[in-house]
C-alpha positions in Angstrom: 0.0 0.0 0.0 3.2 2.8 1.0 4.4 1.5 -2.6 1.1 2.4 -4.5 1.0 5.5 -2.6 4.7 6.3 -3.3 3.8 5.5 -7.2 0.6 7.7 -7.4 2.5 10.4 -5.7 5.4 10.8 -8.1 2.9 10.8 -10.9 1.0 13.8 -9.3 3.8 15.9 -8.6 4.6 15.2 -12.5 1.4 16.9 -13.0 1.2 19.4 -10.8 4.3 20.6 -11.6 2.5 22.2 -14.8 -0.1 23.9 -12.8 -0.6 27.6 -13.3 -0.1 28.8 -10.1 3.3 26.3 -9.4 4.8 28.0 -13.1 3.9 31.5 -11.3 5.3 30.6 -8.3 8.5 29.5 -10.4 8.8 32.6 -12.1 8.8 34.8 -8.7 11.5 32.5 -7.7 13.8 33.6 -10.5 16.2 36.8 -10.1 14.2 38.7 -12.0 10.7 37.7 -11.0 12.3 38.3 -7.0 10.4 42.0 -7.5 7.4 40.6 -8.1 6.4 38.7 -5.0 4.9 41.3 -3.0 2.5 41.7 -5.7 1.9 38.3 -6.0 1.2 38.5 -2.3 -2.5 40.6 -3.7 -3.4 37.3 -5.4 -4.3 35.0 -2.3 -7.2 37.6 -2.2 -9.0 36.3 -4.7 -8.3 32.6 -3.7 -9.9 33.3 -0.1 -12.8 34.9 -2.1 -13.6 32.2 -4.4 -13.2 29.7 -0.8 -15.8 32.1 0.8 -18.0 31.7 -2.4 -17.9 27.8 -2.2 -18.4 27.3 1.7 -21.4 29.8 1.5 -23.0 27.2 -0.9 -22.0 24.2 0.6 -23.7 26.1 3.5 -27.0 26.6 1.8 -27.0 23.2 0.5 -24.6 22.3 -2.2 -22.8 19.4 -3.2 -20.6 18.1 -1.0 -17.5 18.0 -3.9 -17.3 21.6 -3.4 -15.0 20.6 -0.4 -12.3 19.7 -2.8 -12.7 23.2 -4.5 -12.1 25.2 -0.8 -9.1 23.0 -0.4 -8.1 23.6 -3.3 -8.4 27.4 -3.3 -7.2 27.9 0.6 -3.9 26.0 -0.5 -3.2 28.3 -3.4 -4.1 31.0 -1.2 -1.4 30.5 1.0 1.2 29.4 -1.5 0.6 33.4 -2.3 0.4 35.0 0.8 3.5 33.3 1.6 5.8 34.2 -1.2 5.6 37.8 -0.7 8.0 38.1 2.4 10.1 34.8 1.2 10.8 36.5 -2.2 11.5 40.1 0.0 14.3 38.0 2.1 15.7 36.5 -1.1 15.6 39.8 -2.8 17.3 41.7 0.2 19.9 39.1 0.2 20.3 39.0 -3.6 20.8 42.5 -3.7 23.7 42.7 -0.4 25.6 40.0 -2.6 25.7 42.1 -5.9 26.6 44.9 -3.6 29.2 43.0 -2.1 30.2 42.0 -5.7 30.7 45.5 -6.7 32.6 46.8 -4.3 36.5 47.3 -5.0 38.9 44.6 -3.5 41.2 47.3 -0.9 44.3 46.7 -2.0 47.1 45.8 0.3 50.5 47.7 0.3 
């Protein structure tokens, strides 16, 4: 049974790694996407929204699959509320090495 699950694992990661938000999230993780993660922050928003939107009709009698969909939804949230400050910190630090880079070597005599 740890074998199956092992197998149907792998082959879900294979296909989530194609999912819009993970090539997103990809992107901000790149040097030049760093800038872009406090603005990506803004799109967890919408994510909570659509959550709201499904457990007020699951509330008021909806199908029970809409479970999946909040899940779904609150996860992706939090994926982007929590790249904003992690692509800050890697930005900050990013930035103090090419700093670091830049500077002149003092010379020795």
């Amino acid at each position: 049974m740890l074998r199956t699950s092992v197998a149907l694992s792998a082959r879900g990661y294979g296909l989530l790694r194609y999912a819009p938000t993970n090539l997103l999230l990809n992107a901000i993780r790149t040097r030049h996407g760093l800038k872009w993660g406090i603005p990506a922050t803004l799109l967890g928003v919408p994510y909570l929204y659509a959550a709201a939107i499904c457990t007020t009709i699951i509330n008021d009698g909806g199908s029970g699959w809409l479970y999946l969909l909040v899940l779904v939804f609150v996860w992706n949230a939090f994926k982007f509320l929590w790249i904003g400050p992690v692509s800050l910190i890697q930005l900050i630090s990013v930035r103090a090495a090419e700093r670091r880079k830049r500077q002149p070597v003092p010379s020795s005599r």
